[in-house]
Steps between C-alpha positions, in 0.01 A plus 500: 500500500733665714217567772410131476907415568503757787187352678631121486836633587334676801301159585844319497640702735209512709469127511862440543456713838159329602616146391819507798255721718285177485721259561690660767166507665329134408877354603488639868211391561471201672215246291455194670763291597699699228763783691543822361717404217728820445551565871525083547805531195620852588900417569555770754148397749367163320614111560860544360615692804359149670806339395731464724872589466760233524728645785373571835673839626544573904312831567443743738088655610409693771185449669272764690428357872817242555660570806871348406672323198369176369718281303284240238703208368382328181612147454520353142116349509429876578393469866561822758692466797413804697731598774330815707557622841132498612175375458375815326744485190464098455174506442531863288760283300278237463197695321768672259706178353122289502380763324747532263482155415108380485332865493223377284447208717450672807274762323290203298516280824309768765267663182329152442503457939348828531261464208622765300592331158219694340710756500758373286313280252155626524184386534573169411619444861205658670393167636836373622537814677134456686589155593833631671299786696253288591636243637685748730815540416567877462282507855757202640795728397377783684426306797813344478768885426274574830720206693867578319480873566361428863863362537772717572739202309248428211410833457886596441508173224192640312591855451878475442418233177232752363771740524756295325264394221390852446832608510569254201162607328606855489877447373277382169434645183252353278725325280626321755184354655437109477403393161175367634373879569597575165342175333129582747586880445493653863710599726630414859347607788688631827485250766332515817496300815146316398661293194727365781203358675317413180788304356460251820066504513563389130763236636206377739243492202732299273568224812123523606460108334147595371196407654300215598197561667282577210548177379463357800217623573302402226630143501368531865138604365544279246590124660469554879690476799595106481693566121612807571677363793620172329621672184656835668599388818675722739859305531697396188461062476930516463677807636827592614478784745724808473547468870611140607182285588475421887643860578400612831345837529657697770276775553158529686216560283239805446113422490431349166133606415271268393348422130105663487278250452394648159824741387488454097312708248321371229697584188337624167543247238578778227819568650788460309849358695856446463640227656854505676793421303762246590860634454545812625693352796801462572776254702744592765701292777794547714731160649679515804906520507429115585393407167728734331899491374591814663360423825246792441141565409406556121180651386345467167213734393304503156176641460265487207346757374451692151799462307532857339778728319565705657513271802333566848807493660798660511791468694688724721753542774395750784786598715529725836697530830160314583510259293562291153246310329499362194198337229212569327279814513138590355590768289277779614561396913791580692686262672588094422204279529666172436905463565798458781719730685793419714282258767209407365300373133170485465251477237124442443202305333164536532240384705174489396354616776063592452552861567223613295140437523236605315154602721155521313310829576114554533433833406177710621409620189644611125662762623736248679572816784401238750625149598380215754691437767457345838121562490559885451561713159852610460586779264705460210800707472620580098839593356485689176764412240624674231629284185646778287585348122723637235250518250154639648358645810594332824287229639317498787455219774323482802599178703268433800724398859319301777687440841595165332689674181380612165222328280742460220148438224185504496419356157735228318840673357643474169865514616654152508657517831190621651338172462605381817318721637035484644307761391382694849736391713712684695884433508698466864892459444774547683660746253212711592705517817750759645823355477885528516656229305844729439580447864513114459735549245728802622522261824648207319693679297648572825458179699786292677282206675216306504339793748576777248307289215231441775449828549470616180240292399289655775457777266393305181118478360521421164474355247530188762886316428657200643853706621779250501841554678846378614745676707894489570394431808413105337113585551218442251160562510153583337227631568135628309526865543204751457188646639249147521133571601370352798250289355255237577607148319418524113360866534543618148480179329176588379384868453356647767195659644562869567249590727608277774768621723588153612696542149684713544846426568602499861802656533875326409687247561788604739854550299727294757204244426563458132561150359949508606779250558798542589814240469281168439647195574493424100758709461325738213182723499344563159190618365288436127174672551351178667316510826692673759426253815320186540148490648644565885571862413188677667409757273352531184728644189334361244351156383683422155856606401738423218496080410753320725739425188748707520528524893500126493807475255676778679483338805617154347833664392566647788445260712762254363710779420862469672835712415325769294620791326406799302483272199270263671248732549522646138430192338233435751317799399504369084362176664218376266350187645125475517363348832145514337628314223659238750148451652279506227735340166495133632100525490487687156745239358243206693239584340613514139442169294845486303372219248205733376736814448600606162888537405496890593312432781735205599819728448319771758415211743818432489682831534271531819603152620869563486473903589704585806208713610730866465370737329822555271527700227537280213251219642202452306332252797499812742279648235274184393432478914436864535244562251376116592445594868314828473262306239428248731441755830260642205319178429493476869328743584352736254162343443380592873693777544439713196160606527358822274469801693641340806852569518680227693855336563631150478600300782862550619798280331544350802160369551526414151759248572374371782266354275689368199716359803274369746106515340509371141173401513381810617165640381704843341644317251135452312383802260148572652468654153497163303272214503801240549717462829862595417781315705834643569645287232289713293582805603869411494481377106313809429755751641770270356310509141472899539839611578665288238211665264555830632899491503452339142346795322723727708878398498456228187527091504690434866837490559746768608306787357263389846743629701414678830629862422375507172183394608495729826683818330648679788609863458541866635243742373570875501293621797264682288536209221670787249552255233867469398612601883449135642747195488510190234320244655730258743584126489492411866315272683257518829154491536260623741501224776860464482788710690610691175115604515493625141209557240491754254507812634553428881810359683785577696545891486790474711731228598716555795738204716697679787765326696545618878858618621754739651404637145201419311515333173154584268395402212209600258343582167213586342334483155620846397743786543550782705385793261134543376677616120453206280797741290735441811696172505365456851168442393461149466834374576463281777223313352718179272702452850167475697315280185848267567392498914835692574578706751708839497711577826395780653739776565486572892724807569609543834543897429534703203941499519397079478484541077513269306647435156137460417390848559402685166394820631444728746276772599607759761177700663617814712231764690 
């Protein structure tokens, strides 16, 4: 009896040792999504030391490599004033407060642009991280560090922000890292001067607009040259030009080559596309002091992008004996890349420019060591790359490079955002390039005149932006900045034939030859992602933009505008009025026959009837037109143009409604797929019929509970969508053709007015807070003012004994 006792006293004890052992061990491991639990809840190195104290001390760090004192004010929305001596400590001060405030983000941000997410997730990523390598990204950073340190300037920029992030890293323990390491279980990686230039080739990716050509050129195959030409022509129907129609081009042209007469590939009908997405734009315009209050220019900038916490902005003030410059940064780049100094404002949207083509190869055999080109073989050249995951061995990827770029696949990818992409073709893009963007920037950080601005764009090649600007001096201007291929007219509309040299692109076009205007006689410049000239401009950019909307209503405003102000131009950017649904409404409502509607149906007709045609929040005829209109584009034009195995596009929104405005009899409006002819009235009904169906079983009977922002549920997701870490969703207005350019997930990232003076007055906000903590107070405390389409006043210190009551704290860096 006793022995038995001893034995199952001995098992208890062993068990009670083995049992903790156990879960010690099962609880730090990481199992799925699931952190390690104990280290995730230990209170000395888990989430608790993630929340954030309530007082905000001054302190005192010393930094290996500054040359003098820095001084970093914090204002009370937590945004650093740096005051240095030099170039060397401002931008060493810059990598140490950015990285103490978004960490995570800079270290998530460059992983996923240099295809290394593997690594911290496993092989679950494997595929996103081939599509980033092979499309060239890691190989466009390298090209691109090559061009910053080949500048004595840039080179400076680069190494003394490593320095100052690494300087941060290293003043870590564990416990204090991000809580996003400790949720994903890894650790932060020094930084080096490549995530600089991978932050802005992902930049480039994210603005690239998607791709056409595949489309195109199997709706070529498909219908011919006479409906390819009708229904994708190569001028927008209705446009309003960035640059004023009838502007005179004061420059003397280079040789335009000529079009082949047989320059597009045959496509493979198994390919799988995405189409470009209408959105990620943005707005921006600048009056003269004519049109203004003051008597000075104003600028407004807004660009839409992915609205993520923690934001991809984040303001600063840079300050030198050389210099003071305040606005918004990329966290993970030094400098400002959007902002005022003392002289000058400028900021940027994109332009859609077709800076990347994709070339279909002819290979000599299976080995694919050989290509066809210009009636010789051509070798192919390979770069190895390495994928190393968290869980398993690493992977290995060969890409194959011909002189045009890399053949991103050869057989159909799973990854999602690969589908825009033809198996065996090979990819040329500008980001492939050698570059120096960080000199555009460092140069109008430092500007004082419309030459300085000039200049600096000299140095810029992409992603491709639309750099607005206004000066002290009463000047404004714009002008399409970036390196644009010298191209043949349409060349990369359809894919193209790589074997022909004739294809090839044929140098650039000239910087001082960009699309520019300077001081129109309207009185304003402004830009919405439309078509930068009108047809007189003699090169070739591109043949579709961005729909005329928004540049249309801009341009409306401004041109009546008279005595503005800061406010003005605020309110102007919330401006929600649809121009589509001023051209197309009066035939929708046409074509309805009230008498055979139902009551429900009745009450819609007659919210649409009466609607003011904004899309405000709380209006529930923004969101019966909305959901009507994209029916009716479908019932349009999905029964030719959605073909099995033959990925294709639909006709632009602009040719669209050139038809419901000037062709309703037109032969598109039939569905070849039905033995009767549909009308437009038919059409109409239908798409009328569905969205009251659809909205029905969605949001309940109508009424109120229809309303826009419920319907279009607008909010700010955490950027790697960590459940819990996002915002509520918002009730605000805007839609995607409108100003306030709003859908779910995209819209204005940053909002910025900035009045010209002796001393410039800014204004901004975005969707967001300074710090990356979502357990700091300054994580997402900016984002009710911006939902309300306020504006904060930006703090512009002249130098750092200029404080103000609404510094919080400061930092002091010495050597």
């Amino acid at each position: 009896m006793y022995t038995q006792c001893s034995k199952m006293n001995k098992i208890k004890s062993t068990l009670c040792i083995i049992i903790p052992i156990l879960l010690i061990f099962f609880c730090n491991k990481k199992i799925g999504d699931i952190p390690p639990v104990l280290k995730f809840l230990n209170p000395f190195m888990g989430f608790w030391k993630n929340a954030e104290r309530s007082g905000l001390a001054d302190e005192k760090i010393s930094i290996p490599g500054a040359k003098d004192s820095i001084s970093v004010l914090f204002d009370d929305k937590m945004v650093p004033h740096i005051f240095a001596t030099n170039d060397r400590d401002l931008y060493l001060a810059q990598g140490y407060v950015t990285a103490m405030h978004r960490l995570w983000q800079m270290d998530f941000q460059t992983r996923y642009a240099a295809g290394r997410i593997s690594e911290v997730v496993g092989h679950s990523a494997i595929e996103i991280d081939r599509y980033q390598r092979r499309m060239g990204l890691v190989y466009g950073a390298e090209n691109s560090l090559k061009g910053m340190m080949s500048d004595e300037k840039s080179r400076e920029m680069v190494l003394a922000y490593t320095d100052g992030v690494n300087a941060y890293i290293n003043s870590l323990s564990e416990g204090d890292y991000p809580i996003e390491f400790k949720l994903l279980d890894y650790k932060p990686e020094l930084w080096t001067p490549i995530k600089c230039a991978l932050l802005l080739k992902q930049m480039s990716a994210a603005l690239a607009m998607g791709s056409n050509e595949f489309y195109m050129s199997n709706i070529l195959q498909k219908f011919g040259n006479q409906v390819t030409d009708d229904l994708f022509p190569d001028y927008p129907f209705r446009e309003d030009p960035m640059i004023p129609a009838g502007t005179k081009w004061d420059f003397s042209t280079l040789p335009v080559p000529a079009a082949p007469a047989f320059p597009a590939a045959k496509t493979k009908t198994n390919v799988k596309t995405h189409e470009k997405v209408e959105g990620i734009g943005s707005n921006n315009w600048a009056i003269s002091g004519e049109k203004s209050l003051s008597g000075k220019p104003i600028l407004a900038n807004d660009p839409h992008l992915m609205l993520t916490l923690p934001s991809l902005w984040y303001q600063i003030q840079l300050h030198t004996t050389k210099g003071n410059t305040y606005g918004v940064s990329l966290p993970g780049a030094p400098g400002i890349v959007i902002g005022f100094n003392e002289k000058i404002a400028w900021g940027v949207t994109n332009v859609a420019a077709d800076v990347l083509d994709f070339y279909q190869i002819r290979f000599k055999d299976k080995q694919r060591q050989m290509y066809w080109y210009n009636n010789a073989w051509a070798p192919v050249k390979k770069r190895v790359e390495q994928i190393l995951t968290r869980d398993g061995k690493p992977v290995i990827d060969t890409v194959y490079y011909t002189h045009h770029g890399p053949i991103v696949y050869f057989k159909k990818p799973s990854y999602q955002l690969a589908d825009n992409v033809p198996t065996g073709s090979a990819l040329r893009w500008v980001v492939h390039d050698e570059s120096n963007e960080l000199l555009t920037f460092y140069h109008l950080n430092h500007a004082t005149n419309y030459a300085d601005y000039r200049k600096a764009l000299t140095f810029y090649s992409a992603p491709a932006q639309n750099f607005i600007f206004a000066s002290n001096e009463n000047d404004i201007a714009i002008t399409a900045a970036g390196k644009f291929p010298l191209k043949w007219k349409n060349q990369g509309k359809f894919l193209l034939d790589g074997s022909r040299p004739e294809n090839d692109w044929h140098g650039r076009i000239p910087a001082s030859q960009n699309p520019n205007v300077k001081n129109p006689e309207r009185k304003f410049v402004s830009s919405a992602n439309q078509s930068p000239t009108d047809q007189s401009y003699p090169y070739y950019i591109n043949w579709e933009f961005e729909p005329y909307e928004r540049g249309k209503r801009i341009n409306q405003l401004l041109g009546k505008m008279n005595g503005a102000t800061v406010d003005t131009m605020r309110k102007m950017q919330l401006d929600s009025y649809s121009i589509l649904a001023e051209n197309i409404l009066p035939v929708l409502l046409k074509n309805l026959e009230k008498e055979k509607l139902s009551p429900a149906e009745r009450k819609a007709y007659d919210y649409l009837r009466i609607w003011n045609k904004r899309y405000d929040a709380h209006e529930p005829a923004a969101t019966i037109f909305d959901v009507m209109a994209e029916r009716l584009f479908y019932e349009i034009w999905d029964d030719e143009f959605t073909v099995e195995g033959v990925p294709m596009r639909y006709p632009s929104r602009d040719r669209t409604v050139e038809l419901l405005l000037n062709d309703p009899a037109s032969s598109y409006f039939d569905n070849v797929k039905t033995k009767e002819k549909e009308t437009l009235q038919d059409l109409i009904s239908k798409s009328f019929r569905f969205s009251l169906d659809t909205l029905t079983k969605k949001m309940g009977t109508i009424g109120d509970k229809w309303a826009w922002a419920a319907y279009k549920r607008t909010n700010v997701a955490h950027m790697a969508k960590i459940p819990g870490f996002g915002s509520k969703d918002l009730d605000i207005g805007g839609a995607k053709g409108t100003i306030n350019s709003l859908n779910g997930f995209h819209g204005p990232s940053w909002r910025m007015v900035v009045e010209m003076g002796e001393t410039p007055k800014g204004y901004g906000i975005y969707p967001g807070g300074q710090s990356g903590n979502p357990g700091s107070r300054f994580y997402d405390n900016m984002i009710d003012t911006w939902a309300a389409g306020e504006l904060n006043e930006l703090l512009f210190l002249k130098d750092k004994k200029d404080q103000s009551k609404k510094i919080i704290k400061q930092l002091e860096i010495s050597k």
